[in-house]
TORDODO-475453 format. One line per 4 residues: number of its first residue (from 0); their letters; for each residue x, y, z of C-alpha. Coordinates in nm, 2 decimals, padded with zeros to 4 digits. Example, Ala and Ser with C-alpha at 12.3 -4.5 7.8 and 13.67 -1.06 7.14 Angstrom:
2
0	as	01.23 -00.45 00.78; 01.37 -00.11 00.71 $
//
This chain:
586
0	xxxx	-01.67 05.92 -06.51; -01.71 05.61 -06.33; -01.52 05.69 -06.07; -01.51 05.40 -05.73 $
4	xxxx	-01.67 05.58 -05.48; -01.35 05.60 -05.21; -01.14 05.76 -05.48; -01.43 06.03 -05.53 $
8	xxxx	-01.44 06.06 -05.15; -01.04 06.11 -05.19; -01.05 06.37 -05.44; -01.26 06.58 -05.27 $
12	xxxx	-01.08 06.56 -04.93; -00.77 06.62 -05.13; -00.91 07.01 -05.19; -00.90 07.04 -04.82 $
16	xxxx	-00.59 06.93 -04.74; -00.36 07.17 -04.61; -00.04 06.95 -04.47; 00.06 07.05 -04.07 $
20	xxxx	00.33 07.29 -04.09; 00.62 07.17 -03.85; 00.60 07.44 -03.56; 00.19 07.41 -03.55 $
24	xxxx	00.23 07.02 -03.53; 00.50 07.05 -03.25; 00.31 07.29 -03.04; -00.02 07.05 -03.14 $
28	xxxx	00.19 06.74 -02.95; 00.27 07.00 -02.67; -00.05 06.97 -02.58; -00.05 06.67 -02.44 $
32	xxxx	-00.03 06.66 -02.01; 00.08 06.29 -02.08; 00.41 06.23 -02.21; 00.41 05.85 -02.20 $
36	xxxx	00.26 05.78 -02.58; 00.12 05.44 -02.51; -00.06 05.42 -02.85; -00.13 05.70 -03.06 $
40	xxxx	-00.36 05.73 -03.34; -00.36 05.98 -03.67; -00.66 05.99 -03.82; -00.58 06.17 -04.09 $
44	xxxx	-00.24 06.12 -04.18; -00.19 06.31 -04.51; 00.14 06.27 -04.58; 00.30 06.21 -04.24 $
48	xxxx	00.34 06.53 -04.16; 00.20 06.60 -03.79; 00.34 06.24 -03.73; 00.72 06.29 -03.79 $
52	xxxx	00.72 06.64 -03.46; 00.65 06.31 -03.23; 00.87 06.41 -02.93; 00.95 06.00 -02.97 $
56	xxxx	01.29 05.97 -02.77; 01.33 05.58 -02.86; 01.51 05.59 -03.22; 01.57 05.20 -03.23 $
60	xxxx	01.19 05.14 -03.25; 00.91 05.22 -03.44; 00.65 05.56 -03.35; 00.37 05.40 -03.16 $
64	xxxx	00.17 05.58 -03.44; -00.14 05.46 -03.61; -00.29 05.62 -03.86; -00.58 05.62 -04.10 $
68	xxxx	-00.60 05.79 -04.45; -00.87 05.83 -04.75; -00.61 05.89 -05.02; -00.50 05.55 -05.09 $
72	xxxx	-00.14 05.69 -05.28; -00.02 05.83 -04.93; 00.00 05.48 -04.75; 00.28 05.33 -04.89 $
76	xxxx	00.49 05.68 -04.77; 00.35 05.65 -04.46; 00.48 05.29 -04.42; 00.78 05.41 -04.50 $
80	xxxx	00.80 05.64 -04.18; 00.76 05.37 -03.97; 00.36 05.42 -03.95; 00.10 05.15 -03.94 $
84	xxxx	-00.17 05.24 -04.15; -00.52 05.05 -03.98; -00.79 05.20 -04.19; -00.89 05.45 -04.50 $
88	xxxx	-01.26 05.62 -04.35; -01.21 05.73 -03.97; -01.57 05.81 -04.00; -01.62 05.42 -04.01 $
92	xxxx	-01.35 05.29 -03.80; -01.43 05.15 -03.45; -01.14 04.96 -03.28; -00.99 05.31 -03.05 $
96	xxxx	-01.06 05.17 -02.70; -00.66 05.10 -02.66; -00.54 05.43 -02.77; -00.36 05.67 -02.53 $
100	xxxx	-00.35 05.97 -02.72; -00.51 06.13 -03.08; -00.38 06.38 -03.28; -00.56 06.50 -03.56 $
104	xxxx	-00.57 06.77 -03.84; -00.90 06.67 -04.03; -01.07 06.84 -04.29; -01.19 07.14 -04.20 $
108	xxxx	-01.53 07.13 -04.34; -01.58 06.82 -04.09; -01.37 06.88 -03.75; -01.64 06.88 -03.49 $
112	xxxx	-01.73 06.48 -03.66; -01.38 06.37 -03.64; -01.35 06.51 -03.27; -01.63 06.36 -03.12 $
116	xxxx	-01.60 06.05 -03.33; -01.24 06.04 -03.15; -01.40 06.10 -02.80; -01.68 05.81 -02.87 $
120	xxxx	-01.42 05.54 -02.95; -01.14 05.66 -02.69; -01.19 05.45 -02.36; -00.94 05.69 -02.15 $
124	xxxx	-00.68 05.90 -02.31; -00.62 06.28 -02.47; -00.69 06.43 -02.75; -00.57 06.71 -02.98 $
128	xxxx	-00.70 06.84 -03.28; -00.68 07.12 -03.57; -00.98 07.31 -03.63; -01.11 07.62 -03.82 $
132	xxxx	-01.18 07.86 -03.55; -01.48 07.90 -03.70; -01.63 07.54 -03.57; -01.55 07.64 -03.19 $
136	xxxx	-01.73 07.96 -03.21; -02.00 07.92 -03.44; -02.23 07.66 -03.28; -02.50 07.61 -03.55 $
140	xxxx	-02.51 07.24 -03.56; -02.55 06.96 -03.31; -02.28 06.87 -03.39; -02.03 07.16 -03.31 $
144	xxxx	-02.29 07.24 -02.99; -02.20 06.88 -02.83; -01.78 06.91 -02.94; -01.86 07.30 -02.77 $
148	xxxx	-01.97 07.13 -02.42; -01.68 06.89 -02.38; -01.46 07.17 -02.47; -01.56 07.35 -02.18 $
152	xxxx	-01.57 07.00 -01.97; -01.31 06.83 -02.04; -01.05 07.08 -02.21; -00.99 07.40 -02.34 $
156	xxxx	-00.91 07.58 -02.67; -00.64 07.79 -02.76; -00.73 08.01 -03.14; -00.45 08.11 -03.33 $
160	xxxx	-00.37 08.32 -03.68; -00.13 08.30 -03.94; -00.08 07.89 -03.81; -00.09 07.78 -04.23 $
164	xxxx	00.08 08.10 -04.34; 00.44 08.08 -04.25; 00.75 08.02 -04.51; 00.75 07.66 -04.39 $
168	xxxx	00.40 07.59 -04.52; 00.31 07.36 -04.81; -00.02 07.47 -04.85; -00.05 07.83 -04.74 $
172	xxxx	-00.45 07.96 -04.61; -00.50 08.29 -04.40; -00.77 08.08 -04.18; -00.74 08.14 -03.80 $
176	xxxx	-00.74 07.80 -03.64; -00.85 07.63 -03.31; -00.57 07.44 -03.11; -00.84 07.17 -02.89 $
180	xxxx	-00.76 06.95 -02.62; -00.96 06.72 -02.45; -00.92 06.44 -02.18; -01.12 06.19 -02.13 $
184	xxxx	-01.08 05.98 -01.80; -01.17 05.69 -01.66; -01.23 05.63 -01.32; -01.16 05.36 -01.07 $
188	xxxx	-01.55 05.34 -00.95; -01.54 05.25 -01.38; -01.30 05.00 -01.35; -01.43 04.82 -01.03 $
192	xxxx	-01.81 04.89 -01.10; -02.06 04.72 -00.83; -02.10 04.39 -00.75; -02.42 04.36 -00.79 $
196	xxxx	-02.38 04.52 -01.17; -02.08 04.23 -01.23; -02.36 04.00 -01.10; -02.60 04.11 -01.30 $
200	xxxx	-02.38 04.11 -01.63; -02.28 03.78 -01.58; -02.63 03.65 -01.69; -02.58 03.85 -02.05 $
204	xxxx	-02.61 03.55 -02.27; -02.39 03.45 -02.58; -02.67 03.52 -02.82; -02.71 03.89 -02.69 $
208	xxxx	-02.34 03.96 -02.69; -02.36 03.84 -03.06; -02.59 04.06 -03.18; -02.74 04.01 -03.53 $
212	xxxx	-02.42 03.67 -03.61; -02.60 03.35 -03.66; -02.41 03.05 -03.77; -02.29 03.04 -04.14 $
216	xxxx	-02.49 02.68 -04.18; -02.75 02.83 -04.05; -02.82 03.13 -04.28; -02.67 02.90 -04.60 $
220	xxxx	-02.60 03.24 -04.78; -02.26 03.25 -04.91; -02.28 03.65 -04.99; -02.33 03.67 -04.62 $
224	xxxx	-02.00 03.50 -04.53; -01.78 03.78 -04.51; -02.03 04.02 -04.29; -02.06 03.67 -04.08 $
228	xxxx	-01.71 03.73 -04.05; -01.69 04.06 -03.97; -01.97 04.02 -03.72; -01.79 03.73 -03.56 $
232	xxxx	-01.54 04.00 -03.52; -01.67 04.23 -03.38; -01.85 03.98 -03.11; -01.51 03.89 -02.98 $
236	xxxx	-01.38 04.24 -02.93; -01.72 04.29 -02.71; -01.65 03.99 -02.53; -01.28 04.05 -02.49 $
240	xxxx	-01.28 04.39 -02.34; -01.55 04.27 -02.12; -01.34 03.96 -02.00; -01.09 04.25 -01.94 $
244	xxxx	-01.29 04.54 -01.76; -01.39 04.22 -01.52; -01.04 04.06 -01.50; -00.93 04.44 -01.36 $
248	xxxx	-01.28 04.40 -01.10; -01.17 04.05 -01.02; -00.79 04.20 -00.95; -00.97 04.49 -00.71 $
252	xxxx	-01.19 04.30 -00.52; -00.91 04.06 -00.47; -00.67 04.26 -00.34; -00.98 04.41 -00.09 $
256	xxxx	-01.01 04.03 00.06; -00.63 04.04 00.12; -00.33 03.77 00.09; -00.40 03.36 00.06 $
260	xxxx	-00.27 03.20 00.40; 00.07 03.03 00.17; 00.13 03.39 00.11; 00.09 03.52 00.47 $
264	xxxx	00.34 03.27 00.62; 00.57 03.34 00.32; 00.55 03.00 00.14; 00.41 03.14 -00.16 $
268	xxxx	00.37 03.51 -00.38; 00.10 03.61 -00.58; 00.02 04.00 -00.75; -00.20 04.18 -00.53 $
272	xxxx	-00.19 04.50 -00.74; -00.53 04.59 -00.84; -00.52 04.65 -01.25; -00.50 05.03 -01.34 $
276	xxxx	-00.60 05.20 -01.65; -00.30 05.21 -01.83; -00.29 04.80 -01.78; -00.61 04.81 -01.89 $
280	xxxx	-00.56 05.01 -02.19; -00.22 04.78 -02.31; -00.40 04.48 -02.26; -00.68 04.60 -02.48 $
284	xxxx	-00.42 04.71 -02.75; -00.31 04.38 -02.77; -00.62 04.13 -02.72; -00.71 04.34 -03.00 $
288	xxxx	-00.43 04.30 -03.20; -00.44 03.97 -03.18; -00.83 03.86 -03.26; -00.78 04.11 -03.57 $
292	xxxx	-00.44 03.92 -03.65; -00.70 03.58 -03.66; -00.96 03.84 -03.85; -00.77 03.88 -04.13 $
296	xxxx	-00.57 03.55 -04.12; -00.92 03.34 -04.16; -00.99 03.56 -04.51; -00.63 03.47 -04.62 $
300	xxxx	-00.71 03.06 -04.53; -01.09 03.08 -04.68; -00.96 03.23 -04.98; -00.81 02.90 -05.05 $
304	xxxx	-00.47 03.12 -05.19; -00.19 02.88 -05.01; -00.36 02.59 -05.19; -00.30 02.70 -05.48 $
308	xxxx	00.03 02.87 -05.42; 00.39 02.77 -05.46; 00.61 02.82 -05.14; 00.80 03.14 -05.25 $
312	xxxx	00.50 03.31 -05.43; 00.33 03.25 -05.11; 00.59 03.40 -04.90; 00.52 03.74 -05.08 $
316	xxxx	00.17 03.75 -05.04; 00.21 03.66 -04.67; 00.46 03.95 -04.66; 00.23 04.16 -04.85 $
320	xxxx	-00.04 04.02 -04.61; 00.17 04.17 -04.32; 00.06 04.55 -04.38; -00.29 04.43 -04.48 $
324	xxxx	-00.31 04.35 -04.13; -00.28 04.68 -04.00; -00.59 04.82 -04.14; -00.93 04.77 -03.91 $
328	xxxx	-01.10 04.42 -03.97; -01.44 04.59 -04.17; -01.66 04.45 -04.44; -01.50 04.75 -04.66 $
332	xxxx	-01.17 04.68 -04.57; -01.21 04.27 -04.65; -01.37 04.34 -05.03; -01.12 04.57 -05.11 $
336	xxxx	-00.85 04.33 -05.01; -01.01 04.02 -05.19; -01.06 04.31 -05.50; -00.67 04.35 -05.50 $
340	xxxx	-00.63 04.02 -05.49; -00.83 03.95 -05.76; -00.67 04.22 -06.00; -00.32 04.06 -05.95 $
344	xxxx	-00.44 03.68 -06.00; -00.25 03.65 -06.28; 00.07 03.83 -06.23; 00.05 03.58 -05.92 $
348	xxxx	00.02 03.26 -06.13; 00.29 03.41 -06.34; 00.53 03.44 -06.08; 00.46 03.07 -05.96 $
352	xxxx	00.53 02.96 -06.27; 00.86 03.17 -06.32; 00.97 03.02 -05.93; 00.90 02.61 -06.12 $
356	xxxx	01.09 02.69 -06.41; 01.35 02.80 -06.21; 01.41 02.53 -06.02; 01.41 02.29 -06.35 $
360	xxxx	01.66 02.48 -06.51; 01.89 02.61 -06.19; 02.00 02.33 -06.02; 02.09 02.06 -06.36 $
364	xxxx	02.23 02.20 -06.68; 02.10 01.93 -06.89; 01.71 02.03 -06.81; 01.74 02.31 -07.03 $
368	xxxx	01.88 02.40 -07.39; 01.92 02.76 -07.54; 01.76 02.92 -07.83; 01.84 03.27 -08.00 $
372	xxxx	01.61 03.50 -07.82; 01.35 03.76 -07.96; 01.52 04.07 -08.04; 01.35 04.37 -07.85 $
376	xxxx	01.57 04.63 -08.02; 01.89 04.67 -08.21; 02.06 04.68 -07.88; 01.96 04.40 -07.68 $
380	xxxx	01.96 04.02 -07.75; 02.00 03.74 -07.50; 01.97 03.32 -07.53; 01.65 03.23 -07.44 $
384	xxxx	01.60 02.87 -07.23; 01.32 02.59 -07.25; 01.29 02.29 -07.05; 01.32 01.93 -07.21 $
388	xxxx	01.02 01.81 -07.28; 01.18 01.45 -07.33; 01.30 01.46 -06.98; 01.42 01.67 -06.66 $
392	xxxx	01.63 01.56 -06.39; 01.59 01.70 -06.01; 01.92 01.69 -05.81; 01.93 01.71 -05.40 $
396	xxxx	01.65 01.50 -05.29; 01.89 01.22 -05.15; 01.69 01.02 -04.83; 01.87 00.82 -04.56 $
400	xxxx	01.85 00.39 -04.62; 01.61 00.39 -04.28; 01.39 00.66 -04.43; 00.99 00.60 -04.52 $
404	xxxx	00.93 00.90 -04.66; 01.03 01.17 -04.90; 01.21 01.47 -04.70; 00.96 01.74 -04.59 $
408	xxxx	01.17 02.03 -04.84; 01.11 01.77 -05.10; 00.75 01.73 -05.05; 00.68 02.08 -05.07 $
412	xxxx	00.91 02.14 -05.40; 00.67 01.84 -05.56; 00.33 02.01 -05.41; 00.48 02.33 -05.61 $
416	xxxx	00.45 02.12 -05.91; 00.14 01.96 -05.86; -00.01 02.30 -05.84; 00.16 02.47 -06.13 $
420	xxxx	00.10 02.23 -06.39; -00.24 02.13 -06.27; -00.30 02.52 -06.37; -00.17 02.49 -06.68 $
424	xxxx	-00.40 02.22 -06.70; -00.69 02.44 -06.62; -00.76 02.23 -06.31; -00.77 02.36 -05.98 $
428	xxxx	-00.59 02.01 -05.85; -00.43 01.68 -06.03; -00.63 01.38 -05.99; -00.30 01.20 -05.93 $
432	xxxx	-00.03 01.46 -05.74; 00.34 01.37 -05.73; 00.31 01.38 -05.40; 00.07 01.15 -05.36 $
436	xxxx	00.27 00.85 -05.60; 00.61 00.98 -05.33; 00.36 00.93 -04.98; 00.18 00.63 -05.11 $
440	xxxx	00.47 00.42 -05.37; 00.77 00.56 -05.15; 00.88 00.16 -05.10; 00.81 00.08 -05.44 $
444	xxxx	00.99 00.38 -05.59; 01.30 00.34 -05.38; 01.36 00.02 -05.49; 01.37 00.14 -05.84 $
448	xxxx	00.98 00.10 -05.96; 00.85 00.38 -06.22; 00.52 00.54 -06.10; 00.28 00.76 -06.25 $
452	xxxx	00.10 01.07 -06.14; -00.16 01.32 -06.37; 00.12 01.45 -06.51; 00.48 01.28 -06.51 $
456	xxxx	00.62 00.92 -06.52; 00.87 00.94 -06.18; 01.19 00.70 -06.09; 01.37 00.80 -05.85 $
460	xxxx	01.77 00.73 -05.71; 01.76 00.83 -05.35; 02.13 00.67 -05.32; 02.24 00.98 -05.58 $
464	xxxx	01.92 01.20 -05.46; 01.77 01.23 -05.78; 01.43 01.20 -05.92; 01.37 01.21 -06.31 $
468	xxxx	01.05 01.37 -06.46; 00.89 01.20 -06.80; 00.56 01.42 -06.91; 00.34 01.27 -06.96 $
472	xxxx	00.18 01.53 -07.17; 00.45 01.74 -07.34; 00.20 01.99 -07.40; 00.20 02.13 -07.05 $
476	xxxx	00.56 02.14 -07.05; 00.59 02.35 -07.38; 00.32 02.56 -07.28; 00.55 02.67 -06.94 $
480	xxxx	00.83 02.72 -07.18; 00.62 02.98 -07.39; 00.49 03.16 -07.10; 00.79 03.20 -06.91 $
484	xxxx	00.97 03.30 -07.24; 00.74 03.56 -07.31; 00.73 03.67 -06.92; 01.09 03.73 -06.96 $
488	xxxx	01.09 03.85 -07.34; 01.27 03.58 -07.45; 01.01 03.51 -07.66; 00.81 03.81 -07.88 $
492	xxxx	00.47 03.88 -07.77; 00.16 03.70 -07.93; 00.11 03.99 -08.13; 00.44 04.11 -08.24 $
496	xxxx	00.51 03.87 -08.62; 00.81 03.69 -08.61; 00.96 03.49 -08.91; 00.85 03.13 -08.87 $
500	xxxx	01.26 03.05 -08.87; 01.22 03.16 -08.56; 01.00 02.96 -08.39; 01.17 02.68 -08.59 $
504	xxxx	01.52 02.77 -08.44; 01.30 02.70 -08.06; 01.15 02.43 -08.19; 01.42 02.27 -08.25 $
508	xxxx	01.65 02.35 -07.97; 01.67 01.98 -07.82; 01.77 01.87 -08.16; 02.06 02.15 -08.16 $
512	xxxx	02.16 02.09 -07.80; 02.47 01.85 -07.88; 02.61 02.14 -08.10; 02.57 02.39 -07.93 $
516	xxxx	02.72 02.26 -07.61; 03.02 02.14 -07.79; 03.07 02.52 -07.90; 03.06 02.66 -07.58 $
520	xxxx	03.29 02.43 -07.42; 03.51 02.55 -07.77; 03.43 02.91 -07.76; 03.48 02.85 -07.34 $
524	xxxx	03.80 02.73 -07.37; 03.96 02.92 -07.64; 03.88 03.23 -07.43; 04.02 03.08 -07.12 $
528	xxxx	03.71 02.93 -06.91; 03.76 02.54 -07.00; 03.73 02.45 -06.72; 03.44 02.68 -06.56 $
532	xxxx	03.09 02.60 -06.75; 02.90 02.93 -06.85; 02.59 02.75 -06.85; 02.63 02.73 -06.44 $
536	xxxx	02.71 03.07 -06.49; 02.39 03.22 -06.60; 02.27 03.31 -06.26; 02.62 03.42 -06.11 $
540	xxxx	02.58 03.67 -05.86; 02.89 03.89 -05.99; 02.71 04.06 -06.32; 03.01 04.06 -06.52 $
544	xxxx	03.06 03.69 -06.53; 02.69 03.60 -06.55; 02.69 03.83 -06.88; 03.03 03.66 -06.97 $
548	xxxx	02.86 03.35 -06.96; 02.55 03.47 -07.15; 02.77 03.60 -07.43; 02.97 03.27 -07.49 $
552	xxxx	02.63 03.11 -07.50; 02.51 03.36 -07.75; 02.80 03.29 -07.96; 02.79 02.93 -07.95 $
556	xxxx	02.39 02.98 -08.09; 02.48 03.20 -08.38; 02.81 02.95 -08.49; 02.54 02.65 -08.47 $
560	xxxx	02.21 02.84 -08.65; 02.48 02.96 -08.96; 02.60 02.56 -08.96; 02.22 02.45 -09.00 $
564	xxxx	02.14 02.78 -09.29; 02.01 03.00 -09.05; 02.09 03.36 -09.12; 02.09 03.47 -08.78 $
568	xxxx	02.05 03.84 -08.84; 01.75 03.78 -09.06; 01.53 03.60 -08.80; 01.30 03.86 -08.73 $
572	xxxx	01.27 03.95 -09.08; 00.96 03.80 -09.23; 01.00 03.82 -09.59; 01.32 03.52 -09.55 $
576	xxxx	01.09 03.30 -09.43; 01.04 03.07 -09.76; 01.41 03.09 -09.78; 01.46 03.00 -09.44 $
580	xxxx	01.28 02.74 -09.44; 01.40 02.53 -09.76; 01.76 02.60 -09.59; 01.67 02.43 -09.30 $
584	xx	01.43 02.13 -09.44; 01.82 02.07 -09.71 $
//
């Protein structure tokens, strides 16, 4: 059925999940000799459910749970716990060196691989995990025989029945189950090594500790960039926990040689504690954390998004970006993050252009006039808005006499234009950006000079702080009027058949603007609001007066529409179109 090949993989782990009942999962995390959860990592998550018995004593902080699940649907819940979710195929992942302690409840059908792919990746720490009984005593496989000979190693086992058939149990199976620990220790010889092996490895060479990365320029492939990337990745983790195993060496043999002589007469201190495993382990953690934070960071700025992004818009995907972050920095991971990306493009774009009509209409009543909007259903009709197309006005952008620049707020709200109505330009960039006529004419502006980017004609009063817009092409400016009025159904969709009196009523809005205003200052005052404007109303935080304000405005519309021959209830209806019009054009 065409189905992606992670949501197949999902569907058939979904048959063998069977969620942790609560008293299995607590005596699961009993299991544990150490009680100090540095890191802790879930490998499959499920729904949380193993995750929430954490004996976790600090309440005003997050679990120091990771976790990694196939069914995408289960991560936003597990967000929600408080988790960070850093990867979707544990089978793949590869960044477990800093982890303390794993707890797992894996699909039965594959235990012994997500065991010993836990034991490969963990550098020192414990581990517990679910298991059918079944893959501790039946040995068949290589697999099970290796997980077999650290269990008798390195832990034990402990089998019990009836574990999935208690009231408490979402998924009910009769299956006796294996309850395996397993610790895996570093010790200090691993730490501190030889000298002659720290000798040795000091010769590796930067191509070796590379592996297969060569220089992008080099290979000129652009399909190769983001493996490059991931490659370049992975050559810094290598390097960093080697720079860390011999910063711990360097801290032993150190403290072997003894104190400086400043520090032996007392002039001076220095940290002559040789570096132990746990310091070791944090310090992994977060090296790691923070060369995957520049991972994922240089996708984001070689995507070229904030170029192309107003300031707000951009804010959410950063935001959004945030629990991106968390998964493991993998080829996988990267196209399925560009791939979501991609697939809300244009809600993005539509939101950027919502955020510049906004700010036209908020901030200066006389940017916008109203038209009667579409009308969804019996029920529901509201007074649409449209931007001048003759001119708009931008309050707030006031500089000081000594100033030779634009302020930096201001800047960024014209760079927001420049990119929104080079879009609806089909460019990717104006030849000419406002900000470019504000950096390079600032003198020349101030002192009351017009000048001229792609887009608008630009004088600006920086005594009064305002800067007026002339388009240039009115075009662009009409086409984010339609837009946004269908984004917020102000206007019908492009399918739905209106009567043409009604795109004549928004057509000619600006020529109706006197009118109406002078009926809802009428219809304002009559009902006691003289002296409060609804139209700075509209956007009122208390509900009752913004729809206070929306009605006056509705009613000023209809008195104005019946004044010009509109019949105001028959604007949707097609067949009064003829008649409609020949009202208006008398």
């Amino acid at each position: 059925r065409g189905y992606p090949f992670q949501e197949i993989v999902a569907m058939i782990d979904q048959q063998q999940f069977y969620p942790t009942p609560a008293a299995l999962a607590r005596k699961a995390w009993s299991k544990f000799q150490n009680r100090e959860f540095t890191r802790v990592l879930e490998p499959s998550a499920g729904n949380g459910a193993l995750a929430d018995e954490m004996p976790w004593s600090r309440h005003d902080a997050d679990k120091p749970i990771d976790c990694i699940e196939m069914d995408l649907s289960k991560h936003a819940r597990l967000r929600e716990r408080g988790l960070k979710v850093v990867g979707i195929d544990f089978l793949q992942y590869s960044g477990g060196a800093f982890f303390s302690h794993v707890i797992m409840n894996p699909p039965f059908s594959q235990g012994a691989e997500h065991v010993l792919k836990a034991w490969d990746i963990l550098w020192d720490g414990e581990i517990v995990a679910i298991l059918n009984a079944e893959t501790i005593r039946n040995p068949y496989t290589k697999e099970r025989q290796r997980l077999a000979r650290l269990v008798n190693e390195h832990g034990g086992v402990e089998y019990i029945n009836d574990a999935f058939s208690t009231s408490e149990t979402e998924r009910k199976t009769d299956v006796e189950i294996a309850l395996v620990y397993l610790r895996k220790q570093v010790r200090r010889e691993d730490i501190v090594g030889s000298l002659l092996e720290d000798l040795t490895r000091d010769a590796t060479s930067g191509e070796t500790l590379a592996g297969d990365y060569r220089q992008a320029q080099d290979l000129c492939l652009p399909d190769r960039e983001i493996d490059n990337a991931v490659l370049r990745f992975k050559a810094a983790v290598q390097a960093m926990r080697e720079s860390v195993l011999c910063e711990a060496r360097a801290s032993h043999y150190a403290s072997c040689i003894g104190h400086t002589l400043a520090v032996s007469r007392g002039d001076a201190s220095e940290d002559t504690h040789p570096r132990e495993v746990k310091w070791v382990t944090e310090t992994l953690h977060e090296r790691y954390l923070a060369l995957k934070d520049r991972a994922w960071n240089s996708i984001l700025s070689s995507t070229k998004v904030s170029e192309r992004l107003s300031r707000a818009v951009r804010n959410d995907v950063e935001r959004q970006f945030e629990d991106v972050k968390q998964l493991e920095f993998s080829v996988a991971n990267v196209y399925a993050f560009l791939l979501g990306l991609s697939e809300n493009q244009g809600q993005i774009q539509m939101d950027m252009l919502c955020e510049v009509f906004d700010e036209i209409t908020r901030y200066h009543t006389d940017n916008r006039v109203f038209y009667k909007g579409w009308k969804s259903n019996d029920k529901h009709r509201t007074a649409g808005m449209r931007i001048k197309t003759s001119r708009f006005v931008l309050p707030h952008h006031g500089t000081d006499k000594w100033s030779h620049s634009m302020k930096w707020e201001s800047m960024n709200l014209l760079a927001d234009f420049d990119r929104a109505f080079a879009m609806l330009d089909g460019k990717r960039s104006p030849e000419v950006g406002l900000c470019d006529v504000f950096r390079t004419q600032f003198r020349e502006l101030c002192s009351g000079k017009r000048g001229s980017s792609s887009y608008f004609d630009v004088r600006y009063y920086p005594k009064v702080g305002t800067i007026h817009f002339f388009a240039r092409d009115k075009t662009l400016v009409e086409r984010l009027n339609l837009l946004v009025g269908r984004q917020r159904r102000w206007l019908p969709p492009e399918d739905v058949r209106v009567s043409d009196a009604f795109w004549l009523q928004y057509e000619k809005a600006e020529a109706f603007e006197k009118d109406v205003n002078v009926q809802i200052t009428a219809l304002a005052k009559s009902q006691g609001s003289g002296w409060d404007d609804p139209r700075r109303r509209l956007n009122d935080t208390d509900a009752s007066v913004a729809q206070r304000a929306q009605a006056i405005i509705d009613q000023a519309l209809d008195a104005v529409l019946e004044k010009q021959g509109i019949d105001v209830q028959g604007l949707l209806d097609t067949n009064k179109d003829a008649l409609q019009l020949e009202l208006l054009v008398a």
